[in-house]
N, C-alpha and C positions, 0 to 999 in steps of 0.2 A: 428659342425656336418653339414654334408651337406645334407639337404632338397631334397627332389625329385622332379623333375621339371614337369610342367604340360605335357611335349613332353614323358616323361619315362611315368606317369599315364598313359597315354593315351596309347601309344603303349603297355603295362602291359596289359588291361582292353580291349585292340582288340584283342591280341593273346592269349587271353584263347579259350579254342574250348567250342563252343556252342552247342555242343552236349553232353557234361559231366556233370553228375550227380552234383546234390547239394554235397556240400562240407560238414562237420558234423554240423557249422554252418547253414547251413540249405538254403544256399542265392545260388539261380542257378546262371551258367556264363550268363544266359541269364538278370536275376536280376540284375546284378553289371554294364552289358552292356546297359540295357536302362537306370539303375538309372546314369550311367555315362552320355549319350547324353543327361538325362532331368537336369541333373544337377550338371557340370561339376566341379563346384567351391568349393561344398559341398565335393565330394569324395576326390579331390586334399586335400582340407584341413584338412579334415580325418586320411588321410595316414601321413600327413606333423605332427600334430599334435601329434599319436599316436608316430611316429618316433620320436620326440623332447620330449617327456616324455620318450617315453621306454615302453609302454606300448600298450601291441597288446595283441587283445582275445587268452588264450590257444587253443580255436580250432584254432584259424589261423596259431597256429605255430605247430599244428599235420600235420604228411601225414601219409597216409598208403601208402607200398611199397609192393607191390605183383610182385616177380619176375616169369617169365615165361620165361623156358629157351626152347630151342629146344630138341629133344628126345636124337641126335645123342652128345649133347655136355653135357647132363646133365649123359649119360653113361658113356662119357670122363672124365668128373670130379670127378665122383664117384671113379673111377682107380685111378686117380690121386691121390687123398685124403687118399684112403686108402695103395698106395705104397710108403710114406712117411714114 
């Protein structure tokens, strides 16, 4: 199995936005992003770890998906859907 290297952590844990809510776990992107710079070797081995068992928290592996369509393509589909 191949590990995730400190270059993927790192860029992972930069391109989260920092303006996005806690996750259901409860850890802001702004949490994961200083616990990353204070200590870089701990998160890496975290992930390396949890990856090498198989074992990641059920919240990490929820997402909620709230789509939000536009007005004029959400009338289109509605047609579509029901002229089948």
């Amino acid at each position: 199995m191949t590990e995730y290297s400190p270059e993927e952590i790192r860029m992972a844990i930069e391109a989260i936005n920092s303006k996005q809510s806690p996750t259901e776990d409860g850890i802001s992107s702004e949490i994961l992003q200083r616990s990353y710079k204070q200590f870089p070797n701990l998160i890496y081995t975290l992930y390396n770890q949890c990856l090498r068992q198989g074992c990641f928290l059920k919240k990490w592996k929820r997402v909620k998906v709230i789509p939000i369509t536009k007005p004029e393509k959400k009338t289109q589909q509605i047609h579509q859907n029901t002229d089948q």
